[in-house]
N, C-alpha and C positions, 0 to 999 in steps of 0.2 A: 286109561288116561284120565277117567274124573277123579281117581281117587289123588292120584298125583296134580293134578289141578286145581282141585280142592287144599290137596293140604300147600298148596305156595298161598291161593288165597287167605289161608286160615294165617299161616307162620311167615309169610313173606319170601323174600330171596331162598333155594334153595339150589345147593349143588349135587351131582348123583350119590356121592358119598353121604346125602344126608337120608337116604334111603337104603333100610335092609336089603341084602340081597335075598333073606328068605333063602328055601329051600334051593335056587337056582344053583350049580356050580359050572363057571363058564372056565373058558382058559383061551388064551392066545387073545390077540386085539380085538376081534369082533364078536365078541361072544359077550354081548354085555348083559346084564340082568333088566329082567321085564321094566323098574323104573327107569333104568338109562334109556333106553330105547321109547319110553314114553315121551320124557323129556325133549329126548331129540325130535319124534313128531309132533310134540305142540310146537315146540321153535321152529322147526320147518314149514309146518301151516298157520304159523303165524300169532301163535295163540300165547307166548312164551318171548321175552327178548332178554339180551344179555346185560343183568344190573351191575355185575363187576366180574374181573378178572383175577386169579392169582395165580400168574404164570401160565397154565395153558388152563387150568379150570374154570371153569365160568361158573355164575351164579346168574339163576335165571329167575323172573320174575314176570309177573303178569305186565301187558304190555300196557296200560292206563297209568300203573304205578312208576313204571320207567320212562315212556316217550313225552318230549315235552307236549303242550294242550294243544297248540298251536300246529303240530303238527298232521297235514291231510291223509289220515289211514283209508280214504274210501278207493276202491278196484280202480284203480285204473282203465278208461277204454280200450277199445284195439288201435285206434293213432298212438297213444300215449305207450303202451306197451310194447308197440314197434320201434319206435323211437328209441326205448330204453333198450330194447333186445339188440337191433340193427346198425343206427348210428356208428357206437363204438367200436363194433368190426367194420365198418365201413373207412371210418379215422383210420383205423389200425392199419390196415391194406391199402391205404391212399388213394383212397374210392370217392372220397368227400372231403370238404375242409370246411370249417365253417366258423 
């Protein structure tokens, strides 16, 4: 995952296709090659956001270079995170209204 986060730092936005697959040969939808799979876990832990789309591809870029400044990246407490989690199933099921 550093080598692939290294090279977005280095080159900017990048999509899976802009990575060899090398010696991998995958088949069928989940069988992605070690970059895609990188990819996808620095976006998932946060380390990655999406700078553009084309159709269903993304281009992913470090999160500094994408998020506006102003916006607050620090963890969330546990009030705030229950909130986020709870609330909207709660709305949903007409458990709360607010």
């Amino acid at each position: 995952m550093a080598r692939v986060r290294d090279r977005i730092r280095e080159e900017v936005a990048l999509r899976s296709r802009d990575f060899e697959a090398g010696a991998h040969r995958g088949c069928g939808w989940w069988q992605w090659k070690p970059a895609k799979r990188d990819l996808e876990m620095l976006y998932y832990q946060g380390d990655l956001m999406v700078s553009a789309l084309d159709g269903l591809e993304r281009s992913l870029d470090l999160i500094e270079r994408v998020a506006p400044a102003d916006i607050d990246t620090r963890t969330p407490d546990m009030e705030d995170y229950v909130r986020y989690l709870v609330h909207p199933v709660m709305r949903a099921h007409g458990f709360a209204s607010y």
